[in-house]
C-alpha positions in Angstrom: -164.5 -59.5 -70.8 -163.7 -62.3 -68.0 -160.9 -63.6 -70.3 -159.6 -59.9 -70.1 -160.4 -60.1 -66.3 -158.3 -63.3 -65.9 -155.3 -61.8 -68.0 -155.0 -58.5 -66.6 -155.3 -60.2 -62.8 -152.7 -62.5 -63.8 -150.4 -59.5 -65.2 -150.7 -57.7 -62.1 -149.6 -60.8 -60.0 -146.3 -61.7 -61.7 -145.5 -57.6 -61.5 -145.8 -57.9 -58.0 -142.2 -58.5 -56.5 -143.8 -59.3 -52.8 -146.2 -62.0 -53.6 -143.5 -64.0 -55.8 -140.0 -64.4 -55.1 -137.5 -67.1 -56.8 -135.7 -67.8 -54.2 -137.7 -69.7 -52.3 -137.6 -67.3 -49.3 -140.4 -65.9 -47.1 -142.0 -63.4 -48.8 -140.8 -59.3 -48.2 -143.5 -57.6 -46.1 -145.6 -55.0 -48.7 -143.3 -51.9 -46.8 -139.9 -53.7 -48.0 -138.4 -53.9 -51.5 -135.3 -55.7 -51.0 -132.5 -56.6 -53.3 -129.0 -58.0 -52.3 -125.6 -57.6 -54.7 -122.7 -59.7 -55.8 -121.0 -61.4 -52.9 -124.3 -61.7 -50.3 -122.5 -64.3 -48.0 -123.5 -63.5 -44.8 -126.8 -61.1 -46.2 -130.1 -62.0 -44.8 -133.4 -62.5 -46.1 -136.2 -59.8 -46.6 -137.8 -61.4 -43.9 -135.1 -61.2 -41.7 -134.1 -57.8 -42.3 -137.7 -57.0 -41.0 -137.5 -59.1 -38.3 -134.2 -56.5 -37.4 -136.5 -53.3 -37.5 -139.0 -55.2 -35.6 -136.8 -55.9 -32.5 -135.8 -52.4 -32.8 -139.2 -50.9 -32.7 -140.1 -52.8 -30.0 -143.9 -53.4 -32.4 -145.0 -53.9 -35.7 -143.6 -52.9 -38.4 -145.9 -53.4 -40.8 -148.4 -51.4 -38.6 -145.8 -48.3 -38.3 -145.2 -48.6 -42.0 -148.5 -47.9 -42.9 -148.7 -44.8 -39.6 -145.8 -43.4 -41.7 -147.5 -44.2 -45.0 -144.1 -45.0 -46.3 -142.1 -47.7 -48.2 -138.5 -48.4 -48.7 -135.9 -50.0 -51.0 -132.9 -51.7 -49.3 -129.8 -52.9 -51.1 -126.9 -54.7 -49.6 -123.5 -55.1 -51.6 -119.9 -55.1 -51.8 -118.6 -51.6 -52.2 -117.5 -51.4 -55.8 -113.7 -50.7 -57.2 -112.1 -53.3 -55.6 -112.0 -52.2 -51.9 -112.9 -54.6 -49.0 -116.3 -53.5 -47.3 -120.1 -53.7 -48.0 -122.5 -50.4 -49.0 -126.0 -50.3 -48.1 -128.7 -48.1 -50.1 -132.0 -47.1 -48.7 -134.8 -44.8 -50.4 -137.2 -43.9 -48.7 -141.1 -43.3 -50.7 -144.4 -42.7 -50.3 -146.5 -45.7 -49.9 -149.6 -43.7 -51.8 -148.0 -42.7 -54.8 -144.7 -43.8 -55.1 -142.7 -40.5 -55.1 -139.4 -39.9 -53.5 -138.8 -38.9 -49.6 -135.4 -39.4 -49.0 -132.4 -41.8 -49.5 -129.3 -42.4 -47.6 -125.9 -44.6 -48.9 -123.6 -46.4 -46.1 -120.6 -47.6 -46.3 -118.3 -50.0 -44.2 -114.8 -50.7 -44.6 -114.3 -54.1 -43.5 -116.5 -55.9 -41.6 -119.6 -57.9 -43.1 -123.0 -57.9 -44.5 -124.5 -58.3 -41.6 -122.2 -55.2 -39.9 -123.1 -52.8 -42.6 -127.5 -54.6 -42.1 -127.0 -53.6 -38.6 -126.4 -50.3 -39.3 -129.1 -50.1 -42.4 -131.7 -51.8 -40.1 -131.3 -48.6 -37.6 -132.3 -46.1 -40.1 -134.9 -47.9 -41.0 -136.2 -48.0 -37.8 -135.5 -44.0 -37.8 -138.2 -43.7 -40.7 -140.8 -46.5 -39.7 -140.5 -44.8 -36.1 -141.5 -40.9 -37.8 -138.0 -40.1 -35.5 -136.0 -37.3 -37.8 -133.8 -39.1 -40.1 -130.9 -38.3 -41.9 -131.9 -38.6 -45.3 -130.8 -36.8 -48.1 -133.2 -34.6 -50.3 -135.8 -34.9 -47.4 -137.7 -31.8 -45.6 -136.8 -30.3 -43.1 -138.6 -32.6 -40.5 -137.4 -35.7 -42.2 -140.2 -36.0 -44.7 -140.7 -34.3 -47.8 -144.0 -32.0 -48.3 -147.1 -33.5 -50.5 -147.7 -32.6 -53.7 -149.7 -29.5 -54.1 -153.2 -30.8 -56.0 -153.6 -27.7 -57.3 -150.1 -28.1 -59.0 -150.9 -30.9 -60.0 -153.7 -30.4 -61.7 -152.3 -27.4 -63.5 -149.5 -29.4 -65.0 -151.7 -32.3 -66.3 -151.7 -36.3 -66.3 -148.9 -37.4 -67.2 -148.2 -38.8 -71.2 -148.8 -42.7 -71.1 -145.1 -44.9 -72.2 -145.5 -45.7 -76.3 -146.5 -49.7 -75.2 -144.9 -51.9 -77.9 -144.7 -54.9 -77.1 -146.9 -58.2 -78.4 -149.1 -59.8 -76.0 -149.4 -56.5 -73.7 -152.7 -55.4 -72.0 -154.9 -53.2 -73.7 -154.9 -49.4 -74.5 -155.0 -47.7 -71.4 -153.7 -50.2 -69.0 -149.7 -50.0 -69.6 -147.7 -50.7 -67.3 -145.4 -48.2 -65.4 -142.0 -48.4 -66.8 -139.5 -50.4 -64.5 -136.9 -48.5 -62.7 -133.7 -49.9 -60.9 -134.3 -50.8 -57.4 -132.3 -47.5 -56.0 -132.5 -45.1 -58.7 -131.7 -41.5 -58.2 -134.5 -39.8 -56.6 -135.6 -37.6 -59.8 -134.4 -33.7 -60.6 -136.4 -31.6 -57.9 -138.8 -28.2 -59.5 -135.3 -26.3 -59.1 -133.9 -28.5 -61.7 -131.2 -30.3 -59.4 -130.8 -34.1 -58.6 -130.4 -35.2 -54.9 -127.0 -36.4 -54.3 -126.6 -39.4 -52.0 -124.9 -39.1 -48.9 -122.1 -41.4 -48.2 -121.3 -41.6 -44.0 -118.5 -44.5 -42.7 -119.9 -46.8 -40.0 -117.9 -48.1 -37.0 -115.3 -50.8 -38.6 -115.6 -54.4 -36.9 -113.6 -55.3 -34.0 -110.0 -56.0 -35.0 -109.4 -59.7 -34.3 -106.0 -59.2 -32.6 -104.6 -56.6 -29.8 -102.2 -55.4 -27.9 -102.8 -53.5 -24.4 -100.4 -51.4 -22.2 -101.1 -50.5 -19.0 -99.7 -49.0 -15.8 -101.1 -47.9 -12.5 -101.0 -48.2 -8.4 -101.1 -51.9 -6.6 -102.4 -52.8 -3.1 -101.2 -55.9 -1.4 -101.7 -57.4 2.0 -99.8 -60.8 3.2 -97.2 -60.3 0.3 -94.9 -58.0 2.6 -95.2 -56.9 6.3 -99.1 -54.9 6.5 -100.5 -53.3 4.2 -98.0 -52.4 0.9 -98.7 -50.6 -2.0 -96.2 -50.4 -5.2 -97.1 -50.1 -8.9 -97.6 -51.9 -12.1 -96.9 -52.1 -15.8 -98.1 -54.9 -18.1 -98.4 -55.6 -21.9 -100.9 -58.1 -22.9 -101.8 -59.6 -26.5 -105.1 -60.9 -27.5 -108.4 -60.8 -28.4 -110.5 -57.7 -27.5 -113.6 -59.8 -25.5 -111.3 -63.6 -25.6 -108.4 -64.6 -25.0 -105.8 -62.7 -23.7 -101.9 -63.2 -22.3 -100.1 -60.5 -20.3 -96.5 -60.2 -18.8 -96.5 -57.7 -15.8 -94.0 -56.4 -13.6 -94.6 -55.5 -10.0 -92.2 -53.4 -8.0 -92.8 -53.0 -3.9 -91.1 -50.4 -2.3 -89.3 -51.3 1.4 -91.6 -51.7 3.8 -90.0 -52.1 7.6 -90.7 -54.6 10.3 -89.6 -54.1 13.9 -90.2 -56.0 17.2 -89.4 -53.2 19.9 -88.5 -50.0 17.8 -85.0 -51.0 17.2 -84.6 -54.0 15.9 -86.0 -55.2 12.5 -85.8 -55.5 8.6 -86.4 -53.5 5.9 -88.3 -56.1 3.2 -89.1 -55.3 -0.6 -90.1 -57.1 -3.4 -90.1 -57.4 -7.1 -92.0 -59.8 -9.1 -92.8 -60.8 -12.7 -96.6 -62.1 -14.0 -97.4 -64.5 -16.6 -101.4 -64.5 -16.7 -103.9 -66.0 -18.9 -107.3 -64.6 -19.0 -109.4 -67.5 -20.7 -112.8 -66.5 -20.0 -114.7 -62.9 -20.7 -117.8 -61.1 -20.7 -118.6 -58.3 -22.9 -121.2 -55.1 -22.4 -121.4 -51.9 -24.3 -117.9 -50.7 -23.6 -116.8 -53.2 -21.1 -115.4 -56.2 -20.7 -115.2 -58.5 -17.2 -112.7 -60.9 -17.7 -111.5 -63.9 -15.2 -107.3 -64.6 -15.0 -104.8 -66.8 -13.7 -101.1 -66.8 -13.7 -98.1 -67.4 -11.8 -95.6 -64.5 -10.5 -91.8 -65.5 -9.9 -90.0 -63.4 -7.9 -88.0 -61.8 -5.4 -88.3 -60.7 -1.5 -85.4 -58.7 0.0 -84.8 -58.5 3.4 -81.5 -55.7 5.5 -81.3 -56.1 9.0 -82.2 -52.7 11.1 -80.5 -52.1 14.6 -78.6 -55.4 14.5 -74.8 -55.1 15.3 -74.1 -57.1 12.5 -75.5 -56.0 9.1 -77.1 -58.7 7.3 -78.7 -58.9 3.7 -81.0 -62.2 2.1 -82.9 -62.6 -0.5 -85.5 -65.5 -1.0 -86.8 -66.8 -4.2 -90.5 -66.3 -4.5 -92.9 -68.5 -6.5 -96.8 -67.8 -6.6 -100.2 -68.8 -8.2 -102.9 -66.4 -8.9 -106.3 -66.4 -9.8 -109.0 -63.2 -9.8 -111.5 -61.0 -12.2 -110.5 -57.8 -13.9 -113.1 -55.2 -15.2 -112.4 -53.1 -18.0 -114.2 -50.0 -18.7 -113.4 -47.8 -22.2 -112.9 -44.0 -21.4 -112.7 -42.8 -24.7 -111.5 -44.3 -28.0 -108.3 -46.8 -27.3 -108.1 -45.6 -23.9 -109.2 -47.6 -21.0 -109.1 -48.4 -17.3 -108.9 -51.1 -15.6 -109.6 -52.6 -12.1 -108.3 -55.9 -10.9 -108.5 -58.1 -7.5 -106.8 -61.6 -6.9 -105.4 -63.9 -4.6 -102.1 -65.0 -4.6 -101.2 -68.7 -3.2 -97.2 -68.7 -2.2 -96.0 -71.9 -3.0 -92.8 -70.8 -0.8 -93.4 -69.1 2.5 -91.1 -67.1 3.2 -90.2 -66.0 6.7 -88.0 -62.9 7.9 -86.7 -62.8 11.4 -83.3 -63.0 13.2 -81.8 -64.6 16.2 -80.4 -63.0 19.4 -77.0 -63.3 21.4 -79.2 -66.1 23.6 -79.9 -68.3 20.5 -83.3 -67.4 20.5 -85.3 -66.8 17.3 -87.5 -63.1 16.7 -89.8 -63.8 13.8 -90.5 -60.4 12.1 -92.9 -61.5 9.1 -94.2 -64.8 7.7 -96.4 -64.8 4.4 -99.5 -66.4 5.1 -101.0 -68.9 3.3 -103.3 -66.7 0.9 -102.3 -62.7 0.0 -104.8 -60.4 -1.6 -104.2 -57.8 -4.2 -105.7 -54.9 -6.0 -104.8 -52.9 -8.3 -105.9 -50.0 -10.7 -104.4 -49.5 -13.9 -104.9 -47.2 -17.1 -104.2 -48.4 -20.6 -103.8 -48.1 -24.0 -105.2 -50.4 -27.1 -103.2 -50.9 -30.4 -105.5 -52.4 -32.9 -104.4 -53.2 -36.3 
């Protein structure tokens, strides 16, 4: 009878997946069956897949496992027939007898394991949480209804497995046949198998993009008061790193007088190179900090002169500032910028009288601000 004892204990032991693992990993908690296909480069462990729902829940989850009474399977793998992404399986079951609640498939083109977890993590946290889930073949709130033990005693125990092989335990203690980590929840009373339902997660941010933008610009010390122009740009980068733009900036005339008759009508047009090296990424925004230099060049007509006189200058700045973008919807975006702009050539407009005397109409001063609002348009591969 002990020797029985011993043997039987032992049996149950090595059946049990989350006392002994091969692997060497932290054991699964009792709520997780876990299983991980070819190509799990980048997969966690059982352990850490937990430690996922945990953060989420914000508590146990062990303790809401067992408030749910439920259990689940999770499988992690490449998606089969050659194409590049990873699928995740859940089922969802009753921790009290095993039966079927729910399961729910997920794919992910591109991306990684740990993408396509992230997303397989969050439903979990759905069923540990007793929030509605989408889970297909479950009840209408979610969870399927209990067994009826009326029904069940009408239909009967079920017929033992035909135990075969040498060595087994005795009569009356066989073991329940083993069944692949994700089956197929079994044909429901109508007769009907519960498909799986297949949804596409968010694909992974592309590595590389391109932006255009346009929009209104704001300057002050750049031409005489306050000007305003507008903007176009094309940048190429990273979506939160790295990112180079070329921009054009176009500033209308703006006039400059002394006494209401004499003066100069001044414009300016100007070309950016920018680098914005540093960035700062929220849920569908990013704050970025640029610098760049604008070449250029400032215009300036003589107004109420008796001699009609035309210059341009040369214009060479530096610039330096913080742009925050904000996504409207899908690729489309706005942006917000402010910088300062250091002229490494001052230029100055003014003319001289019949005396020989010099009328200075506008000087740049040593630092000019600008602003501008843009709205743009990401290409992503």
């Amino acid at each position: 009878m002990w020797a029985a004892s011993v043997i039987v204990g032992w049996a149950g032991f090595a059946l049990n997946p989350v006392l002994v693992r091969a692997d060497g990993e932290r054991a699964a908690p009792a709520w997780l069956a876990w299983g991980a296909g070819d190509g799990r480069e980048g997969c966690s462990s059982p352990r850490g897949f937990a430690d996922k729902v945990e953060q989420r829940l914000g508590a146990s989850a062990d303790e809401a496992a067992r408030r749910q009474g439920v259990t689940l399977a999770v499988e992690l793998g490449r998606i089969p027939g050659g194409l590049r992404g990873w699928r995740a399986e859940l089922q969802v079951s009753r921790a009290a007898d095993g039966s079927p609640i729910g399961s729910r498939s997920i794919d992910q083109e591109g991306g990684s394991c740990e993408s396509v977890e992230d997303v397989a993590s969050f439903f979990a946290t759905l069923v540990l949480s007793g929030a509605p889930a989408p889970l297909d073949g479950a009840g209408a709130s979610g969870t399927a209804p209990p067994a009826s033990p009326s029904a069940s005693a009408a239909s009967g125990p079920p017929s033992p497995p035909p135990f075969s092989s040498s060595g087994g335990p005795p009569t009356g203690r066989t073991p329940p046949p083993e069944q692949p980590l994700l089956s197929p929840p079994p044909p429901t009373a109508a007769g009907t198998s519960a498909a799986v339902v297949t949804v596409s997660a968010a694909a992974a941010p592309p590595r590389w993009a391109t932006a255009v933008e346009a929009g209104p610009i704001v300057g002050v010390g750049l031409l005489p008061g306050v000007s305003y122009g507008a903007q176009a740009s094309v940048s190429l980068g990273r979506p939160a790193g790295l990112r180079a733009r070329l921009g054009l900036a176009l500033w209308p005339t703006r006039r400059s007088q002394t006494d209401g008759t004499v003066g100069a009508d001044v414009s300016l047009f100007m070309v950016n190179l920018g680098l914005c090296p540093v960035s700062a990424r929220g849920t569908g925004r990013v704050l970025r900090g640029c610098a760049g230099v604008d070449v250029g060049r400032l215009s300036a007509n003589g107004v109420g002169l008796d001699v009609s006189t035309a210059q341009t200058q040369a214009i060479f700045d530096l610039s330096a500032g913080a742009r925050l973008e904000q996504v409207i919807v899908g690729p489309f975006f706005a942006a917000l910028e402010a910088r300062a702009e250091v002229p490494l050539l001052r230029v100055r407009v003014g003319y001289t009288d019949f005396a020989g005397q010099v009328h200075e109409l506008f000087r740049m001063p040593p630092v000019a601000a600008v602003g501008q609002l843009q709205l743009g348009w990401l290409f992503s591969p």
